[in-house]
C-alpha positions as a printed NumPy array, in Angstrom:
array([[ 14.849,  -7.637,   0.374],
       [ 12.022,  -6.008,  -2.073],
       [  9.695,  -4.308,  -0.657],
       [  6.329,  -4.05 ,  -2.044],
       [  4.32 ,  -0.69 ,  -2.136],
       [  4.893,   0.084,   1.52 ],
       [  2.729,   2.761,   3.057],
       [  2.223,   3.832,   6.527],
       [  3.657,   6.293,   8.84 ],
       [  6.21 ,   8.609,   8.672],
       [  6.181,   8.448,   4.531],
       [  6.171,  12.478,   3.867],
       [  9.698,  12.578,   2.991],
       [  9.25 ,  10.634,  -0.352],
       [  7.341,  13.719,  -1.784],
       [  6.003,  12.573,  -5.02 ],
       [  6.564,   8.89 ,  -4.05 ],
       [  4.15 ,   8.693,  -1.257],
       [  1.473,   5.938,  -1.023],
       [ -1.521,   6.547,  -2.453],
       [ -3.44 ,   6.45 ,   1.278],
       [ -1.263,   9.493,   1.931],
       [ -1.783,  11.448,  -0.808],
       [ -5.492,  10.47 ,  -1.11 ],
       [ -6.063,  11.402,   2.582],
       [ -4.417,  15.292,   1.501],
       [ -6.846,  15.179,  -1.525],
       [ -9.977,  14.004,   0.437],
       [ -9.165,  17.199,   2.795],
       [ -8.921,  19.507,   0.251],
       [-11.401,  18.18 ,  -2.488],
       [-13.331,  15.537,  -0.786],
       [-12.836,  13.306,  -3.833],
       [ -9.794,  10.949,  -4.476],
       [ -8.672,  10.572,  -8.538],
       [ -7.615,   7.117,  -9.524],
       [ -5.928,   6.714, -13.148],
       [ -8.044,   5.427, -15.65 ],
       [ -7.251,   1.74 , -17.246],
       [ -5.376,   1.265, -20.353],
       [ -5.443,  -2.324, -20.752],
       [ -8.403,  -4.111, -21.868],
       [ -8.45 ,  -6.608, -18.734],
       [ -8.698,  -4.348, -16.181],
       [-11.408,  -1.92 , -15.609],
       [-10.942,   1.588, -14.305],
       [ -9.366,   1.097, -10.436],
       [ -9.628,  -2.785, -10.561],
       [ -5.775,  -2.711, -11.482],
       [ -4.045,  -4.138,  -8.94 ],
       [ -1.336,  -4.135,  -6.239],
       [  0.434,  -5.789,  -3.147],
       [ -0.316,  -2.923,  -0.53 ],
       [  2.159,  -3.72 ,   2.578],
       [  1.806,  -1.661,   5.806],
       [  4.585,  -0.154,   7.266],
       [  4.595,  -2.066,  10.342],
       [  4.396,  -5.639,   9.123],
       [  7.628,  -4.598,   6.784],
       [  9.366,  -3.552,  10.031],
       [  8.286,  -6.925,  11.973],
       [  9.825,  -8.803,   8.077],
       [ 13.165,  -7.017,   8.657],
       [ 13.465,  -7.689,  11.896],
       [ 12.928, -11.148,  11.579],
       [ 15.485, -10.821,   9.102],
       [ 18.073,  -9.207,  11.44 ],
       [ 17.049, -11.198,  14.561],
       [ 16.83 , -14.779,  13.661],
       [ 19.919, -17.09 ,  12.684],
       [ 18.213, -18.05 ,   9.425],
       [ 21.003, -18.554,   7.325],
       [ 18.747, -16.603,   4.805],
       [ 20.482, -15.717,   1.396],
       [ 19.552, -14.449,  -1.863],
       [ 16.186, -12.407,  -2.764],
       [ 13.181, -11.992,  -0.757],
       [  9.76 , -10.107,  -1.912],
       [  8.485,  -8.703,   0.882],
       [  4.255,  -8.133,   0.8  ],
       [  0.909,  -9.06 ,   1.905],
       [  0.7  , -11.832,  -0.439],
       [ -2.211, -10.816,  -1.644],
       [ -3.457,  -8.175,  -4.555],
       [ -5.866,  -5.397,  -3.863],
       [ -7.828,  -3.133,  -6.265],
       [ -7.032,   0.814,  -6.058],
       [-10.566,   0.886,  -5.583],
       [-10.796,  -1.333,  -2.705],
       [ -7.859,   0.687,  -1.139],
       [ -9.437,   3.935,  -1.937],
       [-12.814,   2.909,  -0.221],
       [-10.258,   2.019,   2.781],
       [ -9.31 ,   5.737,   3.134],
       [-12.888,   7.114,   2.744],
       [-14.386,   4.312,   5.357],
       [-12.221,   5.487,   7.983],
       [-12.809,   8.53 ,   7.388],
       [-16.426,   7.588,   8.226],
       [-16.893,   9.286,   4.465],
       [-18.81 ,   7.992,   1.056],
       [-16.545,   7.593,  -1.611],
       [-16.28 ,   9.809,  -4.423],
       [-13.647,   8.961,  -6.75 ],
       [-12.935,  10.413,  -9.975],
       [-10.895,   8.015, -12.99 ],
       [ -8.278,  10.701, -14.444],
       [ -5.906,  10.018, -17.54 ],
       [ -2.652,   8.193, -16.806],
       [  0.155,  10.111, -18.069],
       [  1.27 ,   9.186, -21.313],
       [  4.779,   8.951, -20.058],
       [  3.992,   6.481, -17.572],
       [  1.425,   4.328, -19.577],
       [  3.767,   2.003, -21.721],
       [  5.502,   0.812, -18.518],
       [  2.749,   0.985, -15.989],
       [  2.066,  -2.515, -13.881],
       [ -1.298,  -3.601, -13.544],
       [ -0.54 ,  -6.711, -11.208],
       [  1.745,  -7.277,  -8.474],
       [  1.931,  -9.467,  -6.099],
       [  4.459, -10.842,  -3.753],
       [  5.596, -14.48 ,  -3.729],
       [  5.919, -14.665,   0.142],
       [  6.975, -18.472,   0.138],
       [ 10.564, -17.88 ,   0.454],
       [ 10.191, -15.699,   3.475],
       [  8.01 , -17.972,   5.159],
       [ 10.377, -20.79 ,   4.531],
       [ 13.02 , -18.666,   6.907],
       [  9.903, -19.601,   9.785],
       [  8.216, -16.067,   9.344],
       [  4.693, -17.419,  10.141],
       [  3.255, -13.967,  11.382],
       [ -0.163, -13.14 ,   9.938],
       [  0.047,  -9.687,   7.742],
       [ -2.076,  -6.84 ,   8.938],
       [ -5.438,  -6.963,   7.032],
       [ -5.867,  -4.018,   4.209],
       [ -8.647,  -2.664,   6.004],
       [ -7.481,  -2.392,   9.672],
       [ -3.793,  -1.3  ,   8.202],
       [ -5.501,   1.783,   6.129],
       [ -7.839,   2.053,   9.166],
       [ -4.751,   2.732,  12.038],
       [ -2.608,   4.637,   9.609],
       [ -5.066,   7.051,   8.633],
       [ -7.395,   7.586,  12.28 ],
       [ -3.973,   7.091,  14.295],
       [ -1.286,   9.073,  12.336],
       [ -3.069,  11.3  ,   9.574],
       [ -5.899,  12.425,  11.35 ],
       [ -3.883,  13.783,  14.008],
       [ -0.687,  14.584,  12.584],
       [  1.55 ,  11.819,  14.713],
       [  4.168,  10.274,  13.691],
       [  5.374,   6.333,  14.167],
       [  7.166,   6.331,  17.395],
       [  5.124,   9.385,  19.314]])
């Protein structure tokens, strides 16, 4: 299975390697502002690049359809939304349930990572919905919505 760009809950432990609604949530808290890396390809403007965001929960409910059903499944399986989002559509996510304006800053990419940075992914979900996955993913909105009023606001954790 291949996950894509799974955030939600319980996601402290990967340090550095956090989702972006984690660490913008810290930086909102300390800074009030959220900084996005700037665009260095000329069809995409700053924050329009793009990615497959994939809540926590609907990656558990894929496993476990995985490990529950007699699918016969074999081979490779992306594991996503389905569907691209903007950084900046995530990032005004974050700040709308925090009940906050946005104020996002565009900040150099690091030169190390700009030669092999992706600017578009986006899960193929037809091969998991061939195995008779048919549940509907969690919308962007509501996913950044529960994660960050149910778990970062208070400090809970998946399970509590």
């Amino acid at each position: 299975m291949k996950y894509f760009n799974v955030f939600g809950p319980n996601e402290d432990h990967k340090g550095d390697m956090r989702s972006l609604v984690n660490k913008a949530y810290q930086q909102i808290l300390a800074t009030g502002r959220v900084g996005l890396f700037k665009s260095h390809h000329p069809d995409y403007k700053d924050g329009e690049q793009m990615r497959d965001f994939l809540y926590v929960k609907d990656a558990v409910e894929m496993t476990l359809h995985f490990a529950e059903s007699a699918t016969g499944a074999g081979g490779l399986y992306n594991l996503g939304s389905g569907e691209a989002n903007t950084w900046l559509t995530l990032t005004r996510a974050i700040f709308a349930a925090l009940r906050r304006e946005p104020a996002i800053d565009f900040i150099e990419m690091p030169e190390a990572l700009r030669g092999k940075y992706q600017y578009f992914t986006k899960a193929d979900i037809t091969k998991l919905r061939a195995t008779g996955y048919q549940r509907p993913m969690t919308a962007l909105t509501e996913s950044v919505r529960d994660y960050v009023q149910n778990y970062l606001v208070p400090g809970k954790k998946l399970g509590e």
